[in-house]
C-alpha positions in Angstrom: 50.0 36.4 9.0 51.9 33.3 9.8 49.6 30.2 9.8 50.8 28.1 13.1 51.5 24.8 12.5 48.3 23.3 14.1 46.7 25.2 11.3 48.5 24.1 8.7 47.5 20.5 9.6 43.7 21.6 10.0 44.2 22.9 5.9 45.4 20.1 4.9 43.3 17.7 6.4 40.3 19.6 5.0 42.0 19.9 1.9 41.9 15.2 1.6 38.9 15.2 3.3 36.9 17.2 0.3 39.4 15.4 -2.1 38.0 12.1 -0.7 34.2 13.6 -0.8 35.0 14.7 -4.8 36.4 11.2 -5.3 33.3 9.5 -4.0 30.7 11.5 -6.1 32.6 10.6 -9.0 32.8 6.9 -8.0 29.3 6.4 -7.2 27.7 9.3 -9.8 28.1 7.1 -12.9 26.6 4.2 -10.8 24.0 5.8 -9.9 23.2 7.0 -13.3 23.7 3.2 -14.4 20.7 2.3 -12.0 18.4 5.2 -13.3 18.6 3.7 -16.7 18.8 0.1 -16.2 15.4 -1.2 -18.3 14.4 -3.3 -15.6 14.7 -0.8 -12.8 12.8 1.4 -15.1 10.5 -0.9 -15.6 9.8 -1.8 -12.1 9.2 1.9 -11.1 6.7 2.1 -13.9 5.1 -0.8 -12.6 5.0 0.0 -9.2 3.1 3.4 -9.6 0.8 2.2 -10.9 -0.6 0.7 -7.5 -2.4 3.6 -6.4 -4.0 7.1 -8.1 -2.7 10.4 -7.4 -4.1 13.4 -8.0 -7.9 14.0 -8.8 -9.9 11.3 -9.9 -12.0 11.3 -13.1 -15.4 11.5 -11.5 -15.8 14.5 -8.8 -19.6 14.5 -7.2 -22.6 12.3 -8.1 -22.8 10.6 -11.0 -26.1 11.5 -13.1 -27.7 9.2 -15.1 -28.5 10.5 -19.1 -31.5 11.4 -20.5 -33.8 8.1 -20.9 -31.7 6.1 -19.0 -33.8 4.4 -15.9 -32.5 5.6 -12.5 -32.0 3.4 -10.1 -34.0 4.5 -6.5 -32.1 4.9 -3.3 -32.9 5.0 0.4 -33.5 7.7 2.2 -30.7 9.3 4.7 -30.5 7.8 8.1 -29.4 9.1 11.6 -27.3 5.7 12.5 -26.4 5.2 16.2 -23.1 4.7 16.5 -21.3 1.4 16.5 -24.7 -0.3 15.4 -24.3 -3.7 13.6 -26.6 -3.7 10.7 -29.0 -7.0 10.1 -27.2 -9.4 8.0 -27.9 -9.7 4.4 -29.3 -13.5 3.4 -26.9 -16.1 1.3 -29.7 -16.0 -1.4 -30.0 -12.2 -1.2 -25.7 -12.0 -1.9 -26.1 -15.3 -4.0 -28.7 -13.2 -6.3 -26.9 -9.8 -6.6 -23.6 -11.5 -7.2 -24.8 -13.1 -10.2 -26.7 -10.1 -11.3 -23.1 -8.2 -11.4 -21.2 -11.3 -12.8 -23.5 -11.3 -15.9 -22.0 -7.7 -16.7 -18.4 -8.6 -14.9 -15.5 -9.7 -18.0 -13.5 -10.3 -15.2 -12.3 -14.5 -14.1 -12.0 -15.1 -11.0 -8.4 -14.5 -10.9 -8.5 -11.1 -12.7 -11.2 -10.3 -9.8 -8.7 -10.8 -7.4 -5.9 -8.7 -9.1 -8.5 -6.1 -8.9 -8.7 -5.9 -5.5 -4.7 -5.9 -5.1 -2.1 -3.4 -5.2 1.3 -4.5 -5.4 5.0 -3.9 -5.3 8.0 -5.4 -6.9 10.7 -5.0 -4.6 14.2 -4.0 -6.2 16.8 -6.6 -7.0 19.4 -6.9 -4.8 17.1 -6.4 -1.7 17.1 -9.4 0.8 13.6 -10.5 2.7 15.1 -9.1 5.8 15.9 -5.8 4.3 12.1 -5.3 2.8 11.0 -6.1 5.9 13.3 -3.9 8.3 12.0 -0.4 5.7 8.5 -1.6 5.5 8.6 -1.6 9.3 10.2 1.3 10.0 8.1 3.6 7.8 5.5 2.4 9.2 6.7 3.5 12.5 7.6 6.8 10.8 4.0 7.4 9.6 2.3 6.5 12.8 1.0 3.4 11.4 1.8 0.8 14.1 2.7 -2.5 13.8 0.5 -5.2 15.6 1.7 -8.3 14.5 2.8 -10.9 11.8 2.0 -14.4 10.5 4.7 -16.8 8.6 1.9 -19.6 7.2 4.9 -20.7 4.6 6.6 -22.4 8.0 3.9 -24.6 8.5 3.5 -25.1 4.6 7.0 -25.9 4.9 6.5 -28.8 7.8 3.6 -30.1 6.4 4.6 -30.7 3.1 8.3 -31.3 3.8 9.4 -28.9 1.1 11.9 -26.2 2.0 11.3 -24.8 -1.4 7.7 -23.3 -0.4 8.2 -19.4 -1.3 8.6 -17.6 1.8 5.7 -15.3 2.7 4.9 -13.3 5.3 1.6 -10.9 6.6 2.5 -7.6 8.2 -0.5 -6.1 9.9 -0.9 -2.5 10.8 -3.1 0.2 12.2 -4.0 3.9 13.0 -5.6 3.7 16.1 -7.6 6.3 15.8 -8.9 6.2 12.5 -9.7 2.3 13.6 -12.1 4.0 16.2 -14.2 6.3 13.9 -14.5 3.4 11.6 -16.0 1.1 14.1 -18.2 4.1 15.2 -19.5 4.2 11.7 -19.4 0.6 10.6 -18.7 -1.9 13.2 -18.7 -4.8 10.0 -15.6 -3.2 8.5 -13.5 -5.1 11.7 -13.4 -8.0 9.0 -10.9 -5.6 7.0 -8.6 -4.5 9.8 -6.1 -4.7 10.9 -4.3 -3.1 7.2 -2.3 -6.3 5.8 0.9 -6.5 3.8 2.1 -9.3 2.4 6.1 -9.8 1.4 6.3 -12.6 -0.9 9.0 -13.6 -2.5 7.8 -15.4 -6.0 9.5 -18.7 -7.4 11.7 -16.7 -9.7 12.8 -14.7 -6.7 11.4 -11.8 -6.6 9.8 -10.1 -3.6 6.6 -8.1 -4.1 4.4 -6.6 -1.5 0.4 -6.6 -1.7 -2.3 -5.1 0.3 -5.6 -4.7 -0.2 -6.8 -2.0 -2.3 -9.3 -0.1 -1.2 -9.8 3.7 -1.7 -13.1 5.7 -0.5 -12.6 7.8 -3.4 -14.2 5.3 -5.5 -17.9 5.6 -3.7 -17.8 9.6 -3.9 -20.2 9.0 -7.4 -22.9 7.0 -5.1 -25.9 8.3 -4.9 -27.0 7.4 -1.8 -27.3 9.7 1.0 -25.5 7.4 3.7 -22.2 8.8 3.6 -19.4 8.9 6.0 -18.5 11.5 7.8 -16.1 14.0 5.8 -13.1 13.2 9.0 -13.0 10.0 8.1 -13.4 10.0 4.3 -9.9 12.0 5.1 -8.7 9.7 7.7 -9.9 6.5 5.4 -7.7 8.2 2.3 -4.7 9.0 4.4 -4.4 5.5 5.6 -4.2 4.3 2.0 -1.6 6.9 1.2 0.6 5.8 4.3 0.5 1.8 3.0 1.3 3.2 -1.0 4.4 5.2 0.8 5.0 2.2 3.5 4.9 -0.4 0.1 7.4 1.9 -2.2 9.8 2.5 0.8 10.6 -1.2 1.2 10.2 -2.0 -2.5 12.6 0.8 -2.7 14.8 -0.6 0.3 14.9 2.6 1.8 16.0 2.8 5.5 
């Protein structure tokens, strides 16, 4: 059959347009590969996951103490009305079982705080705007919405009238609804929400991103009966899954 000449021109425009499609993978493939094996990006990926665990953790149930060890007692389980404030706990009573734990804690005061951190080094290359713009929109993506943001270096900046101040900035976020089986449960937990994550951008120049780490997971081994309700020991979990994916995707700059 005679190929018209409409269809000769289709043929050999599909014929560049794959040629330029080959041309790109080749371009870009060693690239690619280059990035996969720089040490420091390799580096950075190793120490970014390790912000969070996945997979099963070590302990699974209850904790029970050996054979001769003392066991400490517990409280019996309670039928707690919902969004009941408990009574606050005394200065001396915290000041006491603080220093009860710090006699058994290694840990300085800085290395405390660590602990209570997960962080992110965002890759090089990435701008401030760009972290910002993927951290945003997968949160979006994840149904985690945004509620607002605070820029304290600005008025570091004015104060001290240094334009050198690292820039930082705190991105808060929220799941609406596991917000309201939370205060249902726990009204006192409203001093950790909004979820916060900071984008910093260090003195050598790197941006990192840090929330607070917090995972239910860690309280499965209590012993005491007051536990929250297996919904939101779900929703709880979730919520710190969706700020580990929200942290890589704008460490990552993905858009």
């Amino acid at each position: 059959m005679l190929m018209t000449r409409e269809g000769k021109k289709l043929r050999r425009f599909g014929g560049m347009a794959l040629a330029a499609l080959l041309g790109a993978a080749l371009l870009t493939g060693p690239a690619l590969a280059q990035e996969e094996d720089d040490p420091k990006e390799k580096a950075r990926r190793e120490l970014n996951a390790k912000s969070y665990f996945k997979g099963k953790p070590p302990f699974d149930g209850p904790v029970q103490p050996q054979k001769g060890y003392f066991r400490m007692p517990v409280p019996p389980k309670r039928d707690i009305p919902k969004f009941r404030f408990q009574e606050p706990i005394s200065a001396e009573a915290k000041m006491r079982f603080m220093q009860t734990m710090m006699a058994y804690n290694p840990f300085s005061l800085r290395q405390m705080i660590n602990f209570m951190a997960a962080k992110k080094k965002a890759a090089e290359g990435l701008t401030f705007e760009e972290v910002v713009e993927s951290l945003r929109l997968k949160g979006n993506e994840l149904n985690m919405r945004f509620v607002g943001v605070s820029t304290p270096y600005k008025v570091i900046r004015e104060i001290r009238g240094d334009d050198t101040y690292p820039r930082v900035e705190i991105y808060s976020f929220c799941d609406l609804e596991t917000l309201a089986l939370v205060l249902e449960h726990m009204p006192e937990f409203i001093v950790f929400i909004p979820c916060r994550i900071a984008v910093m951008e260090d003195k050598q120049g790197n941006i990192w991103l840090v929330t607070l780490d917090w995972d239910v997971r860690w309280i499965d081994t209590l012993p005491n009966p007051n536990r929250i309700s297996e919904e939101l020991r779900k929703r709880a979990i979730s919520v710190r899954e969706r700020l580990e994916v929200m942290m890589e995707a704008a460490a990552n700059g993905d858009l």
